[in-house]
C-alpha positions in Angstrom: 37.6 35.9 -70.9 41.4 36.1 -69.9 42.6 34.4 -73.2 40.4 36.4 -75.2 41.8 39.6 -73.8 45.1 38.5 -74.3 44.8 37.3 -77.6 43.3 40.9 -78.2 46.4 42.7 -77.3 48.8 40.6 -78.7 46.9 41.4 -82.2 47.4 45.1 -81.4 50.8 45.0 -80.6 51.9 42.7 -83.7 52.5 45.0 -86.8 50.2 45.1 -89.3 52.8 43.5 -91.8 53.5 40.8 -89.6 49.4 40.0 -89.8 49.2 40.0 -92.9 51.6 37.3 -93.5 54.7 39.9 -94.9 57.8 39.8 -93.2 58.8 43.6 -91.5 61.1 45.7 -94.0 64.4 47.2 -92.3 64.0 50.6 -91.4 65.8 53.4 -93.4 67.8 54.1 -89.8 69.2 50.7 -89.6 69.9 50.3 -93.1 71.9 53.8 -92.8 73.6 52.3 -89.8 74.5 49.4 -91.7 76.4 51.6 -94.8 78.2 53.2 -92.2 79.7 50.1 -91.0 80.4 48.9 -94.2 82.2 52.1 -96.1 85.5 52.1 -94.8 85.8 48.2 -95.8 84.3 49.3 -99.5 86.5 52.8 -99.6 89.9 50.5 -98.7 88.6 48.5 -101.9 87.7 51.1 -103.8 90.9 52.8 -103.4 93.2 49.7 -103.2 91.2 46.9 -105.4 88.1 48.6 -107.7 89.8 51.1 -109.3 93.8 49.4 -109.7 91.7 46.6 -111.4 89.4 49.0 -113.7 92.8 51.5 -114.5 94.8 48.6 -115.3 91.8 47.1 -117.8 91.7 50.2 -119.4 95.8 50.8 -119.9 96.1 47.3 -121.3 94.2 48.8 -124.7 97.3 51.7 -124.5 100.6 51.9 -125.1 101.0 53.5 -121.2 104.3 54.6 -120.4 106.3 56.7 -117.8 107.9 58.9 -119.7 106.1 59.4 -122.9 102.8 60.4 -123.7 99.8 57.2 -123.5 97.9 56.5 -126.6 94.6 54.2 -127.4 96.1 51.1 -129.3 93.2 49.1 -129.1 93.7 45.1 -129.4 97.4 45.6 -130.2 98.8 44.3 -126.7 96.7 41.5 -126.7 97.8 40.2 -130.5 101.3 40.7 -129.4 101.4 38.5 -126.3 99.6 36.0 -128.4 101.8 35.8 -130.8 104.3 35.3 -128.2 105.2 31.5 -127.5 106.5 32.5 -123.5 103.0 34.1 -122.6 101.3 31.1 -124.8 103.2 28.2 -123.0 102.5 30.2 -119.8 98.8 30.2 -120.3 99.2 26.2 -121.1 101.0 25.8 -117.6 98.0 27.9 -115.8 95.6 25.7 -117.2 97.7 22.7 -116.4 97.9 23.9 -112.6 93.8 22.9 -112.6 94.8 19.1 -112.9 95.6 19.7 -109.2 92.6 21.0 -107.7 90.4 17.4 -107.6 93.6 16.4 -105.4 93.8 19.1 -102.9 90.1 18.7 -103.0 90.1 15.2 -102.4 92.9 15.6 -100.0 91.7 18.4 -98.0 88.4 16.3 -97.6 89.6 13.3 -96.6 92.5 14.9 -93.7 89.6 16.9 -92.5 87.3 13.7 -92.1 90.3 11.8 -90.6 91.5 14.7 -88.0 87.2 15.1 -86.9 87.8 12.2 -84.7 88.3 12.5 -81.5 91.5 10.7 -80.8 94.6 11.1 -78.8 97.0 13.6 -80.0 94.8 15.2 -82.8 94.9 18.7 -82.0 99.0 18.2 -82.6 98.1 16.8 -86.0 95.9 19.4 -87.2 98.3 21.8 -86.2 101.0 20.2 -88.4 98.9 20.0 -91.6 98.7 23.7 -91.1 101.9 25.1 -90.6 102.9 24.8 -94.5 99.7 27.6 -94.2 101.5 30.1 -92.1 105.3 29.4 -93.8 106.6 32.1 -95.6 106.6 31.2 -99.3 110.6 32.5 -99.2 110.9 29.8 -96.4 109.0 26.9 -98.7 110.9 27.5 -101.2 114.8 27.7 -99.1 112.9 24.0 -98.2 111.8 22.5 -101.3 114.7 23.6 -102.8 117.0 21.8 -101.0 114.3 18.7 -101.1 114.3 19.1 -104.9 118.0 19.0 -105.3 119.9 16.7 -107.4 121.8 15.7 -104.1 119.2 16.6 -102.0 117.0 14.7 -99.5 113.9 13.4 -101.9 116.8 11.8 -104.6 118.3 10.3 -101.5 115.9 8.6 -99.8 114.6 7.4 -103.4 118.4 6.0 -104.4 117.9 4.5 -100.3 114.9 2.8 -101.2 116.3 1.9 -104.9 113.5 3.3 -106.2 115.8 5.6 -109.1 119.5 4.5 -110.0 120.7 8.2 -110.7 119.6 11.7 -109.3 116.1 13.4 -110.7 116.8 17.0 -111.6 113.1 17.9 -110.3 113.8 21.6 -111.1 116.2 21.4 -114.0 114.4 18.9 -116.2 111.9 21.2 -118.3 109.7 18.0 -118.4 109.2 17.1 -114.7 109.8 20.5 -113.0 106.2 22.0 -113.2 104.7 18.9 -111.8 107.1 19.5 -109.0 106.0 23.2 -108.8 102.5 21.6 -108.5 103.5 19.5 -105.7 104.9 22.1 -103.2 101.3 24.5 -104.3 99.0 21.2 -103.5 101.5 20.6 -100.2 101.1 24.4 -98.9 97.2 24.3 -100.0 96.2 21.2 -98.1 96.0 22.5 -94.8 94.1 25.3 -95.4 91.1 24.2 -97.5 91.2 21.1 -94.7 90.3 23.6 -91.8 87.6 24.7 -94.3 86.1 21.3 -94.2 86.8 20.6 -90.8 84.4 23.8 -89.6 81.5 22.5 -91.6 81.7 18.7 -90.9 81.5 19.5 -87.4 78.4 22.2 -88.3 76.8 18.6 -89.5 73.7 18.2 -87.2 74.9 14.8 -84.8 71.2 14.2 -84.8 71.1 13.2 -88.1 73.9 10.9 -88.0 72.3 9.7 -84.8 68.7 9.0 -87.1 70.7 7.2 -89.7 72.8 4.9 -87.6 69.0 3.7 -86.4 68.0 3.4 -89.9 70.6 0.7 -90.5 73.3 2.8 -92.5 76.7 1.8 -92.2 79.8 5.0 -91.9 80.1 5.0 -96.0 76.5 5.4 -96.7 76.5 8.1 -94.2 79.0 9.7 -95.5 77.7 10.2 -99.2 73.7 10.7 -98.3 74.3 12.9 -95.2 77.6 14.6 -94.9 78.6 15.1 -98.3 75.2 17.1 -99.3 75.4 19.0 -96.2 79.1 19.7 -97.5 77.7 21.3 -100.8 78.3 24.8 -100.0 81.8 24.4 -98.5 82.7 22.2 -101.3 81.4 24.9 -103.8 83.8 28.0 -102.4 86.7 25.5 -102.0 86.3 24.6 -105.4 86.0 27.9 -106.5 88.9 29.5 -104.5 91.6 26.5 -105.6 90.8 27.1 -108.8 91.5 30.9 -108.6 95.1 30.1 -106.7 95.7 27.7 -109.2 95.0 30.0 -112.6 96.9 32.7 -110.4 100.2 30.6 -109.5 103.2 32.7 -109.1 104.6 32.9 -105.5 106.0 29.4 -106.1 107.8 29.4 -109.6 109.3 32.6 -108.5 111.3 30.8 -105.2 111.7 27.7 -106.9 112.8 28.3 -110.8 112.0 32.1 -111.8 110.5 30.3 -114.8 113.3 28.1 -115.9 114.3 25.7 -117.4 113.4 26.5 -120.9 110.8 28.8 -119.8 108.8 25.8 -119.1 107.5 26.7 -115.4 106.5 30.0 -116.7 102.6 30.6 -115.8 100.5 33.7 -117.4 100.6 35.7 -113.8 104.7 34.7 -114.1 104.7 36.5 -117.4 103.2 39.3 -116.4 105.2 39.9 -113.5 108.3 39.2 -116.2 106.9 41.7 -118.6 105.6 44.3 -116.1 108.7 44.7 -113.6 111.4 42.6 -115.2 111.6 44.4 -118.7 109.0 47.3 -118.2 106.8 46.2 -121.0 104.0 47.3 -118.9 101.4 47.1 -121.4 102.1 43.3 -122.3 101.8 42.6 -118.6 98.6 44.1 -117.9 97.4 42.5 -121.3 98.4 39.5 -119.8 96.7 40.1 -116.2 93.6 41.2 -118.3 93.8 37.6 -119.9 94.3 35.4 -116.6 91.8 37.8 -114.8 88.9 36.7 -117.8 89.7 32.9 -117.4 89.5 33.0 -114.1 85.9 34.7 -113.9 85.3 32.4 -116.8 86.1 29.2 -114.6 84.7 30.3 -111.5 81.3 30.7 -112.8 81.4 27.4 -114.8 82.3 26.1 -111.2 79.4 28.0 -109.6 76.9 26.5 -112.4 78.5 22.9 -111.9 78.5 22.3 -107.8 75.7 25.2 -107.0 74.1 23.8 -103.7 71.1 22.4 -103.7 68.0 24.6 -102.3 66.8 22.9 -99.0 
């Protein structure tokens, strides 16, 4: 008679959605309290992101300028930067920056893999791969700089090793210097997209390890069948977010070659800070932005359609 009474009241107090299989909706209160929280965050990106990006878009079909009156030019920007061989050369290098991302990838995998182990020392070595992270990009480059020199350290310890016979200009030779440029980006990149795998290999349930160690399967097997599927989602928004800092390289030609030599370092983000603050051609540069800012939606939703996660 007891069970039956209780089972009786705990009827009446479930709600009548939750007996009728539907999950409870939010109230209107808590979903108010919840907008609340949120609208300073969305009115700082209103004021500082939403609306610099949808102004620029629209001046980059004027001819905006300071001192003179702004008129609707249509597609005219846009022709012109294409028909320049600067802004051309510097789309070529943003898309050549993407060769790179399967390496930090790849790389940022791997050190977090090798740094999950428990092992003497480790939290020294994590530490280390991060610091590039939190170094100044004007500090990076004072260092690379000097590395990159034709009497600097990297040409000496090569000549050391007799590896090269004469010094490697890696930042005067308009053939090599990019892939240098690409180096110190992957370098500084590397740490951070490492912690990124480190949180979610250690978010991989030990119990499933534990099931397939029973089952016979040896450390590679594991890896690929249980930790790399598990690693889907991370993999997905590192992918993503290398690719964007890739298309959007600038910080680093700017300390190392300000575009040089030969213009050949120059990106499409490089151009349009060129453009935009170097010779006031203000509606070229925010052409040019508009450009980078489509391939990189473009690429980041092919990336979204290629490594989407698997429903589970």
């Amino acid at each position: 008679m007891r069970d039956d009474r209780t089972a009786t009241t705990a009827r009446a107090a479930t709600p009548a959605a939750v007996q009728a299989g539907r999950a409870p909706s939010a109230s209107p209160r808590a979903g108010l309290t919840a907008w609340l929280f949120l609208a300073p965050a969305l009115a700082l990106l209103a004021v500082f992101s939403f609306w610099p990006v949808a102004f620029g878009s629209l001046l980059a079909f004027t001819d905006y300028s300071l001192i003179r009156e702004t008129h609707w030019v249509g597609l005219d920007n846009f022709r012109t930067i294409f028909d320049n061989e600067m802004f051309v050369t510097g789309l070529k290098n943003s898309l050549l920056f993407l060769l790179m991302v399967p390496f930090v990838q790849i790389g940022a995998l791997g050190l977090a893999v090798l740094v999950n182990n428990k092992l003497p020392g480790i939290r020294y070595f994590r530490a280390a791969f991060y610091v590039p992270v939190v170094t100044t990009v004007s500090v990076v480059g004072i260092m690379w700089g000097f590395m990159f020199h034709e009497q600097g350290t990297l040409n000496y310890v090569l000549q050391t090793l007799q590896l090269i016979n004469a010094p490697i200009g890696w930042l005067s030779n308009d053939t090599i210097a990019l892939f240098a440029i690409m180096f110190v980006t992957l370098w500084r990149g590397l740490g951070w997209y490492m912690v990124m795998y480190l949180a979610a290999l250690q978010a991989v349930p030990a119990d499933m390890q534990e099931a397939a160690i029973l089952d016979g399967a040896n450390r590679w097997q594991r890896f690929w069948k249980i930790t790399v599927p598990m690693l889907r989602p991370t993999i997905m928004v590192c992918s993503i977010l290398s690719v964007l800092a890739a298309l959007k390289a600038y910080q680093e030609v700017d300390v190392l070659t300000q575009g040089g030599p030969m213009n050949s370092t120059f990106t499409g983000l490089y151009y349009a800070y060129d453009q935009g603050l170097k010779h006031l051609k203000l509606p070229r540069a925010l052409a040019a932005s508009f450009v980078v800012s489509i391939f990189c939606i473009g690429i980041a939703l092919l990336c979204l359609r290629w490594i989407k996660p698997k429903h589970r």
